[in-house]
C-alpha positions as CSV (number, residue, x, y, z in Angstrom):
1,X,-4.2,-61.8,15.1
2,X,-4.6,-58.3,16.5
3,X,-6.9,-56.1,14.2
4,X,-8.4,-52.5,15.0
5,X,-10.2,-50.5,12.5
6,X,-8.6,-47.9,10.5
7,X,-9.3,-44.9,8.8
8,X,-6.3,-44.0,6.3
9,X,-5.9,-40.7,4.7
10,X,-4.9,-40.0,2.1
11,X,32.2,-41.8,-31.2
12,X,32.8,-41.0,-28.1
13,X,29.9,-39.2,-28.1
14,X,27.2,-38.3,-25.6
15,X,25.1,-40.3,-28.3
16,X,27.4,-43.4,-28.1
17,X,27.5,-43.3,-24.4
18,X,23.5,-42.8,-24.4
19,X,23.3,-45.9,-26.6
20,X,24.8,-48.8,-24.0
21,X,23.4,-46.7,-21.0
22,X,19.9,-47.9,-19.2
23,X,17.6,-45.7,-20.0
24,X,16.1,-44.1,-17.3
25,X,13.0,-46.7,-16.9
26,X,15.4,-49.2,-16.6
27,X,17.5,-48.1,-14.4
28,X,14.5,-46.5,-12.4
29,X,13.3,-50.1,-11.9
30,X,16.8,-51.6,-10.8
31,X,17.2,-48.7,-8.5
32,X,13.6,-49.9,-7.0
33,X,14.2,-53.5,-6.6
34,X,17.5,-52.9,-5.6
35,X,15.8,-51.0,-2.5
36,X,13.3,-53.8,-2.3
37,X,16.2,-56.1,-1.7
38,X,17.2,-53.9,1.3
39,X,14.1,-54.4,3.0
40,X,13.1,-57.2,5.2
41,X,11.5,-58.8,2.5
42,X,8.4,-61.1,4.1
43,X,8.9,-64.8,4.3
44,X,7.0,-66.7,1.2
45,X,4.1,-68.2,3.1
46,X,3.3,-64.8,4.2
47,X,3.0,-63.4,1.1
48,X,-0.3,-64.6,0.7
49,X,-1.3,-63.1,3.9
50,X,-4.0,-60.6,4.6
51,X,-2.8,-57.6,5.6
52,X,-6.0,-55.2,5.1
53,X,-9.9,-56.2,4.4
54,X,-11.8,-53.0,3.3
55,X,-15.4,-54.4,3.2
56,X,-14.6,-57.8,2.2
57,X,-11.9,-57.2,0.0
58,X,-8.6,-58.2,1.1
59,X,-5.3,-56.6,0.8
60,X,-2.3,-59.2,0.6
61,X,1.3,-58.9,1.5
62,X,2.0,-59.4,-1.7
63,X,-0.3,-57.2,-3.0
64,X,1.2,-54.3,-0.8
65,X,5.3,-55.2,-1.9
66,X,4.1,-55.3,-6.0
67,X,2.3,-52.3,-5.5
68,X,4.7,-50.5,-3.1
69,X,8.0,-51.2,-5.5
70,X,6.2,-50.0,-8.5
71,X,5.2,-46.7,-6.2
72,X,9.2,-46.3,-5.4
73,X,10.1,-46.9,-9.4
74,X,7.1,-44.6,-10.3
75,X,8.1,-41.3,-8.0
76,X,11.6,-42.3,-7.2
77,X,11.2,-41.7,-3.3
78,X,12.7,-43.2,-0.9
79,X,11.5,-46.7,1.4
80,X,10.4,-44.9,4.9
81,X,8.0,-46.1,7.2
82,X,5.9,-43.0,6.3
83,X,5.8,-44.1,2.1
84,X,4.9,-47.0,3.4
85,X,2.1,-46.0,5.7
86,X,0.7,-43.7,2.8
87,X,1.0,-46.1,0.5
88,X,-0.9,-49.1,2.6
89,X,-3.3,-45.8,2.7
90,X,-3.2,-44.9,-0.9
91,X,-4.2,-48.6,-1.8
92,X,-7.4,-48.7,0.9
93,X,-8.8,-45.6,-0.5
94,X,-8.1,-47.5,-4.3
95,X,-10.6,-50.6,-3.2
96,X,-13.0,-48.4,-1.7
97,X,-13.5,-46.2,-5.0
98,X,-13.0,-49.3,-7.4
99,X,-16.2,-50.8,-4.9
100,X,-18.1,-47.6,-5.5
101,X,-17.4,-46.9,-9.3
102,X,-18.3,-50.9,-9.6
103,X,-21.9,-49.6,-7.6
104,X,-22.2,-47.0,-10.3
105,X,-21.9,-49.4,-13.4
106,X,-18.6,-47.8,-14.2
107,X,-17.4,-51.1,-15.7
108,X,-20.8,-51.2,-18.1
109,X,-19.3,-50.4,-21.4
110,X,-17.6,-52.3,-23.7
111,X,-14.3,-50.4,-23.8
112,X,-13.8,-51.7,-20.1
113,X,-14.9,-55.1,-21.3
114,X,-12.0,-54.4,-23.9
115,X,-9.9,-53.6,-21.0
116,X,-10.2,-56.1,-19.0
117,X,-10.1,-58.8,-21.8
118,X,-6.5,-57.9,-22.7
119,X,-5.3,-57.8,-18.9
120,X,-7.1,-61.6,-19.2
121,X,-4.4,-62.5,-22.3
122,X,-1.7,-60.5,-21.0
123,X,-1.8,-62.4,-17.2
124,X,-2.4,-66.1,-19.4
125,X,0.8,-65.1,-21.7
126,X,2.7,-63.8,-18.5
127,X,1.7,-66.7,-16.9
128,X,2.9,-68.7,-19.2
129,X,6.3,-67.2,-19.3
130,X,6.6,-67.8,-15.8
131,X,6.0,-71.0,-15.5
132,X,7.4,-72.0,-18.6
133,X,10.9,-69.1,-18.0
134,X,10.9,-68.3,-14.5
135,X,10.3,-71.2,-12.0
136,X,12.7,-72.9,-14.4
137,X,15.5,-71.0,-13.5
138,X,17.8,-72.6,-10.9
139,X,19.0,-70.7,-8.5
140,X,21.9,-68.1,-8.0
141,X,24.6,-69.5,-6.2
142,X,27.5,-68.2,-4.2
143,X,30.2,-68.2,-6.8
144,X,28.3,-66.0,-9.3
145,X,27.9,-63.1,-6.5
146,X,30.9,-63.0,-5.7
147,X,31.8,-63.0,-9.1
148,X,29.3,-60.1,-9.8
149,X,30.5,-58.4,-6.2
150,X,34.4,-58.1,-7.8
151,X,33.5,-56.8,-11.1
152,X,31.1,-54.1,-9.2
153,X,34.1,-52.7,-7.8
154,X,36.2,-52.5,-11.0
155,X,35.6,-50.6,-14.0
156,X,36.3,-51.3,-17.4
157,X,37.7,-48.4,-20.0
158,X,35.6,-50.0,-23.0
159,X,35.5,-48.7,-26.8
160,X,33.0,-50.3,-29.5
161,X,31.4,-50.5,-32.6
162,X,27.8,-50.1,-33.0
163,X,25.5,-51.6,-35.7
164,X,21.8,-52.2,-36.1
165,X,22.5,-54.8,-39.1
166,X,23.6,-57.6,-37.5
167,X,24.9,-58.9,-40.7
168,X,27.0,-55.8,-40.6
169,X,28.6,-57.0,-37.2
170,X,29.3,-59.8,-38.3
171,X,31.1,-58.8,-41.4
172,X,33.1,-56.0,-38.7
173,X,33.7,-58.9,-36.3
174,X,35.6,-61.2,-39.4
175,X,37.6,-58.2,-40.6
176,X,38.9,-57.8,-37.2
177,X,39.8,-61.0,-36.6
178,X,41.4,-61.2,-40.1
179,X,44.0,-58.8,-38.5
180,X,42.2,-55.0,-39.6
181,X,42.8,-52.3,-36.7
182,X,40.0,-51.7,-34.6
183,X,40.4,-47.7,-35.3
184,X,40.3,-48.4,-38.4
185,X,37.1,-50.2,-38.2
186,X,35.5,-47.9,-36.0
187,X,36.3,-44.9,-38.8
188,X,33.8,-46.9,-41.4
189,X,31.8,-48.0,-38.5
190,X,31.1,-44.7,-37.8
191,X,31.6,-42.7,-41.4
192,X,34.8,-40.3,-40.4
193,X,36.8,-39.4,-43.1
194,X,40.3,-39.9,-40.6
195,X,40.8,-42.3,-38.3
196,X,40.0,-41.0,-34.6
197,X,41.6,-42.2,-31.4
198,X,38.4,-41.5,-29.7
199,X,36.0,-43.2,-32.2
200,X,33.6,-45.6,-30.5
201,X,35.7,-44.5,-26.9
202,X,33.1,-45.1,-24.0
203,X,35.2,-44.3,-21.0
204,X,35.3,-46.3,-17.5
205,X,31.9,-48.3,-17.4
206,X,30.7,-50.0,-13.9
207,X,29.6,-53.5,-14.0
208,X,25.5,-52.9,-12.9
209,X,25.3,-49.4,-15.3
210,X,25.0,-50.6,-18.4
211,X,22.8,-52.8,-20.7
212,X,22.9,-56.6,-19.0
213,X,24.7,-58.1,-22.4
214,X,26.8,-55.2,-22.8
215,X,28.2,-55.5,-19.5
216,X,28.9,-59.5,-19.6
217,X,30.3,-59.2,-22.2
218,X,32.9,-56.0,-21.3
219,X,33.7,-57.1,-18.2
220,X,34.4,-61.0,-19.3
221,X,37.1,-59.4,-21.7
222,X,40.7,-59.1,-21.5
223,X,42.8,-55.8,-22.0
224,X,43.1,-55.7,-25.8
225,X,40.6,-58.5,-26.5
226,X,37.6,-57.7,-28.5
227,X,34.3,-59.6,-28.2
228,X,31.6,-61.2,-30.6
229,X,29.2,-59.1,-31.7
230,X,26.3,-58.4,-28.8
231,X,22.8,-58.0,-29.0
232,X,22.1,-55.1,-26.3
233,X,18.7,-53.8,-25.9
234,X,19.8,-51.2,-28.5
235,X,21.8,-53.0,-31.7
236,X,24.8,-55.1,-32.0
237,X,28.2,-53.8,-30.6
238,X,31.9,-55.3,-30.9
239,X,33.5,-54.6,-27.7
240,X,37.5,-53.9,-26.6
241,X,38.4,-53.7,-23.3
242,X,41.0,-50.6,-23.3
243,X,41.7,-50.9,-19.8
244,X,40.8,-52.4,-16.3
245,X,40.3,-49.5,-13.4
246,X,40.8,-50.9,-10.0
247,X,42.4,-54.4,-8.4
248,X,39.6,-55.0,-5.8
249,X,40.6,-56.1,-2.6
250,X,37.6,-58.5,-1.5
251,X,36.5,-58.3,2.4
252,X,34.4,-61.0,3.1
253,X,33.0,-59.1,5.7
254,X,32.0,-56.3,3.0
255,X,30.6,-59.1,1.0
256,X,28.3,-60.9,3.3
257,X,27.0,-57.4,4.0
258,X,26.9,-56.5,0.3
259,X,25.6,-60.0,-0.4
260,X,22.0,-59.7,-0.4
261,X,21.9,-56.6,-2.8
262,X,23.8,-58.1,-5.1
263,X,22.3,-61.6,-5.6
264,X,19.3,-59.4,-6.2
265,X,21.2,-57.6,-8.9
266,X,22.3,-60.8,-10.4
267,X,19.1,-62.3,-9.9
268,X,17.2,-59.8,-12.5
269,X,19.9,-59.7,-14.2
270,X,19.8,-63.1,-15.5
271,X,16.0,-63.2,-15.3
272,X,16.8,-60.8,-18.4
273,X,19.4,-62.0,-20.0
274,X,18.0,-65.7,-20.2
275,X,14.1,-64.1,-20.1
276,X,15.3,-62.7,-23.8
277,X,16.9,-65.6,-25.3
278,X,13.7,-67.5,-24.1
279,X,11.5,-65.3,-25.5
280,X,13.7,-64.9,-28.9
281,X,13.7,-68.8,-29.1
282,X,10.2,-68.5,-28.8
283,X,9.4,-66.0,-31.3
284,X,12.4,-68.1,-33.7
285,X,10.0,-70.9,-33.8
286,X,7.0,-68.9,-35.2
287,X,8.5,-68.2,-37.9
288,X,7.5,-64.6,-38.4
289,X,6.9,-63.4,-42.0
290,X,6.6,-59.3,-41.9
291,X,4.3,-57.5,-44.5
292,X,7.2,-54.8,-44.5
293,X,4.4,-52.2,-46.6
294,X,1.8,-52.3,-44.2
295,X,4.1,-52.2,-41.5
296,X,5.2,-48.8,-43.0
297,X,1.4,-47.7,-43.8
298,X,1.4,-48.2,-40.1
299,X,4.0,-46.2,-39.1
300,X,2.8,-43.5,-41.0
301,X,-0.4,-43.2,-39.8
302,X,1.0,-43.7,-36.1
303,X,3.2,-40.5,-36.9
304,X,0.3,-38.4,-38.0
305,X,-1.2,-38.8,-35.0
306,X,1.4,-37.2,-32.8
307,X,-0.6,-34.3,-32.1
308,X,-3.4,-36.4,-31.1
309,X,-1.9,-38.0,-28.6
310,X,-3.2,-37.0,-24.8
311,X,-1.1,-38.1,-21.9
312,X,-3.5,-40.6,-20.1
313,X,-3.9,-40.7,-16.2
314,X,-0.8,-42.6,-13.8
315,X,-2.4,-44.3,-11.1
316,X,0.0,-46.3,-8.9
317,X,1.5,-47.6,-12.6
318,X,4.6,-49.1,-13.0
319,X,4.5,-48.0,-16.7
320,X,6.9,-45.6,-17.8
321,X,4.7,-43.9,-20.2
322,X,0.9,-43.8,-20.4
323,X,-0.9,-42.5,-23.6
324,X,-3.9,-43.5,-25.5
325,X,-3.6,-42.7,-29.0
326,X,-6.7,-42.0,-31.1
327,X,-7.9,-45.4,-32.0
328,X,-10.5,-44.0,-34.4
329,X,-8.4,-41.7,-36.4
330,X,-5.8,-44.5,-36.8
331,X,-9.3,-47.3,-38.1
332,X,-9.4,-44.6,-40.7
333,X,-5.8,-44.5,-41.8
334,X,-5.4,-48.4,-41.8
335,X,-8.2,-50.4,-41.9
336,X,-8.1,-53.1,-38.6
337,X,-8.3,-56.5,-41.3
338,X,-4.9,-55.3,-43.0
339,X,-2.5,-58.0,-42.2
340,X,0.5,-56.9,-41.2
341,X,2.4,-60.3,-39.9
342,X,1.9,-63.7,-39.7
343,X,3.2,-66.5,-37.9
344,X,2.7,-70.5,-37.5
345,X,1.0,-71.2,-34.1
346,X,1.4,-75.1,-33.6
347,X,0.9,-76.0,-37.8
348,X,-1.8,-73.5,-37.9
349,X,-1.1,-70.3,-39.5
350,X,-2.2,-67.3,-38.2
351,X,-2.7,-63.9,-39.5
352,X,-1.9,-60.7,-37.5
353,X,-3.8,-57.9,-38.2
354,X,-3.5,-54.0,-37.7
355,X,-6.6,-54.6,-35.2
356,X,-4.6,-57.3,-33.5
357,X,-1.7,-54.7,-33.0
358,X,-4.3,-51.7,-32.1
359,X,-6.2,-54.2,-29.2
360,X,-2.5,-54.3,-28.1
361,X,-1.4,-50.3,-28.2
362,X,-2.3,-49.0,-25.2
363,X,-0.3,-51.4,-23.0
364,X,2.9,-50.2,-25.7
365,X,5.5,-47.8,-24.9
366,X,4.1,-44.8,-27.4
367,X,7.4,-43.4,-28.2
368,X,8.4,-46.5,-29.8
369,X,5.3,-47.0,-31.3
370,X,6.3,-43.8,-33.3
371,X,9.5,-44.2,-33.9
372,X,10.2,-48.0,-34.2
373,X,7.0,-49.2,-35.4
374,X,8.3,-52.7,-36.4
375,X,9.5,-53.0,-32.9
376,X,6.1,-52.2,-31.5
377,X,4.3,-54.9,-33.8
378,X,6.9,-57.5,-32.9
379,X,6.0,-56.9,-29.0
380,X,2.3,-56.8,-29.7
381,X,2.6,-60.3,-31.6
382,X,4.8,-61.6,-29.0
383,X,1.9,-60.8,-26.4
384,X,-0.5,-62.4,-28.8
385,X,1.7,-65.7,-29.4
386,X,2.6,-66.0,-25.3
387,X,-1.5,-65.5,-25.0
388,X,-1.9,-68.7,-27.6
389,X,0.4,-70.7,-25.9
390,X,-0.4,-70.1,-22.0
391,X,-4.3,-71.2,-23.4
392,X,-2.4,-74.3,-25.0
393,X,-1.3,-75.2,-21.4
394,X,-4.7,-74.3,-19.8
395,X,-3.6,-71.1,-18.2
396,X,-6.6,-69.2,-18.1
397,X,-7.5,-71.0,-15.5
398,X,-4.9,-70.2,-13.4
399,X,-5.9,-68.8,-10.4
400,X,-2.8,-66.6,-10.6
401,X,-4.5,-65.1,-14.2
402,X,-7.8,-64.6,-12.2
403,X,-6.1,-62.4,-9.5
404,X,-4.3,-60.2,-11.8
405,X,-7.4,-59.8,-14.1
406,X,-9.4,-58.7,-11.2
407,X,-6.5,-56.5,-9.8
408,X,-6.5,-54.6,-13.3
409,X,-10.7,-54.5,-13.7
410,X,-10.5,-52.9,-10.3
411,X,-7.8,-50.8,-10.7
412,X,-9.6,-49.4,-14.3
413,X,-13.1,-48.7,-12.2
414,X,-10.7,-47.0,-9.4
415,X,-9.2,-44.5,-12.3
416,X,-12.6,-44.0,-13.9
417,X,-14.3,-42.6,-10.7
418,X,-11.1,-40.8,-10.1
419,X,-11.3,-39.0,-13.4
420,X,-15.0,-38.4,-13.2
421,X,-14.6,-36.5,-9.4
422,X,-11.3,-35.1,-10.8
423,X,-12.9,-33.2,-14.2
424,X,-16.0,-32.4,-12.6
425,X,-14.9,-29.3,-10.0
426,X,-16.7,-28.6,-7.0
427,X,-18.6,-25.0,-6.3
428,X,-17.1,-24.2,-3.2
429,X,-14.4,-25.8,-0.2
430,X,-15.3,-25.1,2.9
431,X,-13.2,-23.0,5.1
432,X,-12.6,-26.1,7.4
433,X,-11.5,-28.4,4.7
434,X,-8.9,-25.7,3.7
435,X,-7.7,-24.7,6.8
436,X,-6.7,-28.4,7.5
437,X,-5.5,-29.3,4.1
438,X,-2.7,-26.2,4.9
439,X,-2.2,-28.0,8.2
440,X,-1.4,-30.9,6.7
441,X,1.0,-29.1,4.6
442,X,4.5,-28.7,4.2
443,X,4.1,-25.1,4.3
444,X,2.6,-25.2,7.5
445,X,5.9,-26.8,9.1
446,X,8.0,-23.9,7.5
447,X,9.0,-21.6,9.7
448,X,12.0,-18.3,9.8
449,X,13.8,-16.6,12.3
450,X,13.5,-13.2,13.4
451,X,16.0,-11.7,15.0
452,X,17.8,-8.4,16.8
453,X,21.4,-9.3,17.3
454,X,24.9,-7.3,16.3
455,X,28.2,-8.8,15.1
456,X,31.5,-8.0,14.8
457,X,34.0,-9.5,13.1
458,X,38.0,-10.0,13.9
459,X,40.9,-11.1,11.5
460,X,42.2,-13.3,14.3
461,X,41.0,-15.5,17.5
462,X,42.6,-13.9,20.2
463,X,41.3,-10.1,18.9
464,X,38.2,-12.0,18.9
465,X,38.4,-13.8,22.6
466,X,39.8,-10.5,23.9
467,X,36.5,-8.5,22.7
468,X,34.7,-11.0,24.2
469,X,35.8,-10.7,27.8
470,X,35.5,-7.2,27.9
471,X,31.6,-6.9,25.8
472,X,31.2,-9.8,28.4
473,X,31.2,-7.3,31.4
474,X,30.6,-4.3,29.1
475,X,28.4,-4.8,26.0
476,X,27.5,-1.2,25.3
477,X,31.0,-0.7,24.4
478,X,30.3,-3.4,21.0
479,X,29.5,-0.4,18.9
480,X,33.1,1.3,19.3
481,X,34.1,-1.6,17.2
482,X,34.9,-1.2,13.6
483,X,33.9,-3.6,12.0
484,X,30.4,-3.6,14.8
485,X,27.2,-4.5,12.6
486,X,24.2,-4.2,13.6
487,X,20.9,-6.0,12.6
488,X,16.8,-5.6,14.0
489,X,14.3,-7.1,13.1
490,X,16.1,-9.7,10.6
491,X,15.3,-12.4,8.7
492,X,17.5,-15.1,9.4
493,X,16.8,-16.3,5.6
494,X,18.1,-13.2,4.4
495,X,21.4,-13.4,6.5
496,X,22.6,-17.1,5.7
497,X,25.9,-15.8,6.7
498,X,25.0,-16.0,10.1
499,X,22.2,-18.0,10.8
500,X,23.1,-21.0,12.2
501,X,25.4,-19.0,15.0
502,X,22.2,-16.4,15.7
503,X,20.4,-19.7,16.1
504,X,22.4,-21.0,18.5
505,X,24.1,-18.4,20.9
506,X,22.3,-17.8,23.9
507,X,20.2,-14.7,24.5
508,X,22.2,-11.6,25.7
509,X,25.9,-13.0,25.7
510,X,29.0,-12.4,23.3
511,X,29.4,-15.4,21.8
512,X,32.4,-17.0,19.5
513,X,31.6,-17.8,16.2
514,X,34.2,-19.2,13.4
515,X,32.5,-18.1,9.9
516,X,33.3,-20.1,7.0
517,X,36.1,-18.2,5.2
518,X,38.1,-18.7,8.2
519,X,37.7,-15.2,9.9
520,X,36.2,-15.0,13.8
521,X,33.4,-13.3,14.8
522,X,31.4,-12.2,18.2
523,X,27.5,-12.6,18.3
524,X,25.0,-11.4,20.4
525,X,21.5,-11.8,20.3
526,X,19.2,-10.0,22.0
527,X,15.6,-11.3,21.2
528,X,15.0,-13.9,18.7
529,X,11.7,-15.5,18.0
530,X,10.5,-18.3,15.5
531,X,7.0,-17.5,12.7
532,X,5.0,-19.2,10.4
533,X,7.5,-18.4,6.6
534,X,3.9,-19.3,5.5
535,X,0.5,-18.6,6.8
536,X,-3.0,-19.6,5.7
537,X,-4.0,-15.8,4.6
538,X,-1.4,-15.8,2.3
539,X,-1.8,-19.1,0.3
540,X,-5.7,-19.7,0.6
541,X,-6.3,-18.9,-2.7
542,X,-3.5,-20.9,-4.4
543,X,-4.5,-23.8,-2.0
544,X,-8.2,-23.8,-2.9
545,X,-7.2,-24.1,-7.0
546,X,-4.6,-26.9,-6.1
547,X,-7.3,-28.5,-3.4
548,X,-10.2,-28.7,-5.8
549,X,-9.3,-31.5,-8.3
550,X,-9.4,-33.8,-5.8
551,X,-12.1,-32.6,-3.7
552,X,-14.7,-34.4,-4.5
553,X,-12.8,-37.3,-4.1
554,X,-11.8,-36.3,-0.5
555,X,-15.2,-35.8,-0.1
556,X,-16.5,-39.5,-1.1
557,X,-13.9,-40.8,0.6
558,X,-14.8,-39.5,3.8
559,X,-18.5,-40.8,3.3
560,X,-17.2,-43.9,2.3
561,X,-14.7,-45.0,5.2
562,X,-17.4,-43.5,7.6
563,X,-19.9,-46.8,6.2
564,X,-17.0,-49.0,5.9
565,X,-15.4,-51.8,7.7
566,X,-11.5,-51.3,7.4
567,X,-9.2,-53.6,9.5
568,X,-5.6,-54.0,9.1
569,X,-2.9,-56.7,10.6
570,X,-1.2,-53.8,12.6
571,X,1.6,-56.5,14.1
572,X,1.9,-58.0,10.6
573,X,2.6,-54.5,8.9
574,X,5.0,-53.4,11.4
575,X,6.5,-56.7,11.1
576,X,7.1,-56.6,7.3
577,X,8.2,-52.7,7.4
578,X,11.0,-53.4,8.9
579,X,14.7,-52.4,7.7
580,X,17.3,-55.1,7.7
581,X,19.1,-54.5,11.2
582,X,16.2,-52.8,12.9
């Protein structure tokens, strides 16, 4: 293995439409994995490999690929061998605080033993929902691509009914089949007072843009068939298929190229679909009993919060939100022993309290916590139960558990140290540090044109080649021209118009142009030079206030790679960086 040591720097409505649609998260996150699919993805038994050790603590493959697909969900950038770099570089200089805040007894206190303690029962529940979900699952075969590759190419023109009652869907569903007209429905469905041909209308819909069930569901239809009533991510919808867009002609040589990307797609796509019925089954056999009052004491308090609420810090996070509401403030408006559920664990009954669900909060989407707070204490006792039952099957033993524990613990030390350098602002950045952080800047790469050069413009090519044969021998004559403009000193930034031919014509020679619009042109530049469009006078003082949050952390970084030991597995890196085809 070649190692070197490294130093890394670092009805119809929009509303209807909105309510089948991912939401951004999710679609975020298939966006990311779908570009993880289109990278070389590293053979299992490397996955496990080191890839970096930054003194004694090792960096795996699999370490870098979780870490490096939530980074491409989190700023939706691109997969380049630069990210990539940067981000092997991002996650170095993450070890070396976490070992530094860990030497300052950041992790002394018992919020972090709090912390750690539910990334303990969340990796034994997850654990347990892999082993007991996930390496269950057989795997995708041929002829459900290629299924999945022919409905990606089609659309479906789909109308439906919405409902948050399933009951209510149910009772739509039977009057439909009992011969009522959809339209008809879909006026009480959706309280008009006439019935609308565009009530419930969703337009052409593409097989991979859309909630999972919704889609199955849509694009397994008929024209003119309506479905059962689905459970989406959102409510309960009764589907028609208006219409089918498109009769695919299927290439197998587009497939085997498209193949890979699209078992991916239907890979998490069933991982969802059947990852929710397991977990529903699941939760069915609790049998939940909801103590609707305090459920709505809750939600109250939770809502009186709002303005209490401070965005918390994103380090490489896949969540999509981050907040930590007051805990304190929300002891006071519910008490932590107020039950709010409970639920039979194998014969045992156990009782969930309001301090359950707060223990749970923080690792909650917020905005649901707000606005759906039933929802939000269903998925906090869902965490608890999968907790139970992974310790039932001797999970927190796991090794797999012990990783992810220790990946969080750090990861909490490496944002406490961050946030201590980050709030506490340095006196004064040297001039050296400044001048190199604007060389390391995009500004500093950003350059303009300046130019002398004169124009003139013709209605038609050959009055245009004729001028230029005689300026060619005679260029004083160009002002005798009516249309002759002429330009010194000039900004090529201001003169789009002509840019990219003053860019390119040689110095001192009439040159041919053809603008945009159609008309012809002659150019002629006399002197042209490239600047700085930014220089370090100009922006010191707005660099030094965007430099100095993170100064001191440059700083201690710097101090800390010069006493470290970094090496890194340059051949296995390049190896796993690269692009399918390279």
């Amino acid at each position: 293995m070649k190692t070197i040591a490294i130093r890394l720097r670092g009805p119809g409505s929009k509303a209807e439409r909105l309510a089948i649609s991912w939401h951004l998260w999710g679609w975020g996150l298939l966006l990311a994995l779908s570009m993880a699919a289109c990278m070389r993805e590293a053979p299992p038994d490397e996955h496990d490999r080191i890839l970096t050790t930054a003194d004694g603590v090792s960096i795996t493959v699999g370490d870098f690929e979780t870490s490096y697909v939530a980074f491409l969900i989190s700023t939706g950038q691109n997969d380049t061998p630069a990210n990539r770099y940067l981000h092997l570089a991002a996650l170095t200089d993450a070890s070396l605080l976490a070992d530094e805040a860990a030497r300052r007894d950041y992790g002394a206190d018992s919020a972090f033993r709090s912390i750690v303690e539910r990334a303990r029962r969340q990796a034994v529940g997850g654990r347990f929902f892999e082993t007991a979900f996930l390496e269950t699952l057989p795997p995708i075969d041929d002829a459900e691509v290629r299924r999945a590759f022919v409905r990606s190419k089609q659309q479906v023109v789909a109308r439906h009914l919405f409902y948050r009652d399933p009951a209510e869907a149910e009772a739509a569903h039977a009057r439909l089949l009992a011969g009522r007209d959809f339209l008809e429905e879909a006026a009480v469905c959706y309280n008009l007072s006439t019935v609308d041909s565009s009530a419930g209308m969703l337009g052409p819909i593409r097989y991979f843009q859309v909630d999972d069930a919704f889609a199955e569901a849509a694009f397994a239809l008929d024209v003119g068939e309506i479905s059962e009533p689905v459970r989406s991510r959102y409510g309960y919808h009764i589907i028609r298929a208006e219409e089918k867009l498109g009769t695919p002609i299927v290439m197998e040589s587009e497939y085997l190229n498209r193949k890979k990307g699209i078992t991916t797609q239907v890979a998490l796509r069933t991982r969802r679909l059947e990852g929710d019925r397991f977990v529903r089954t699941f939760m069915e056999g609790l049998h939940v009993q909801v103590d609707a009052p305090a459920v709505q004491s809750l939600a109250q308090a939770i809502r009186r919060l709002e303005n209490r609420v401070a965005p918390g810090p994103v380090e490489l996070n896949m969540a999509p939100e981050t907040v930590q509401p007051d805990l304190r403030a929300l002891h006071e408006e519910l008490t932590p022993d107020t039950p709010l559920a409970t639920y039979t664990f194998e014969g045992e009954t156990i009782v969930f309290t309001a301090g359950d669900y707060y223990f749970w909060l923080s690792e909650l989407p917020f905005s649901e916590a707000r606005t759906r707070t039933s929802a939000s204490v269903g998925r906090a006792l869902r965490n608890d139960a999968l907790f139970r039952a992974g310790l039932r099957n001797g999970l927190d033993n796991d090794p797999r558990v012990a990783a992810e524990v220790e990946r969080k613990g750090r990861r909490e030390l490496t944002r406490r140290i961050r946030d201590t350098l980050r709030t506490n602002l340095p006196a004064a950045i040297s001039e050296t540090d400044l001048r190199a952080a604007f060389d390391r800047s995009p500004a500093a790469r950003q350059h303009r044109w300046i130019a002398d050069f004169w124009t003139i413009s013709f209605a038609a090519q050959s009055e245009a080649e004729a001028a230029q044969a005689l300026l060619t021998s005679d260029p004083s004559r160009a002002p005798d021209y009516d249309r002759y403009a002429e330009y010194t000193e000039a900004s090529l930034d201001t003169l789009p118009r002509w840019a990219v031919a003053v860019r390119q014509a040689p110095i001192r020679q009439a040159m041919l142009a053809r603008q945009a619009s159609g008309a012809w042109a002659l150019v002629r530049v006399e002197k042209r030079r490239k600047e700085p469009a930014t220089t370090y006078a100009t922006v010191r003082d707005s660099l030094q206030r965007a430099v100095a949050p993170r100064y001191n952390e440059y700083r201690l970084l710097q101090r800390l790679y010069d006493r470290a030991t970094v090496t890194t597995d340059t051949l296995l890196f390049e190896r796993i960086m690269k692009l399918d085809g390279e």
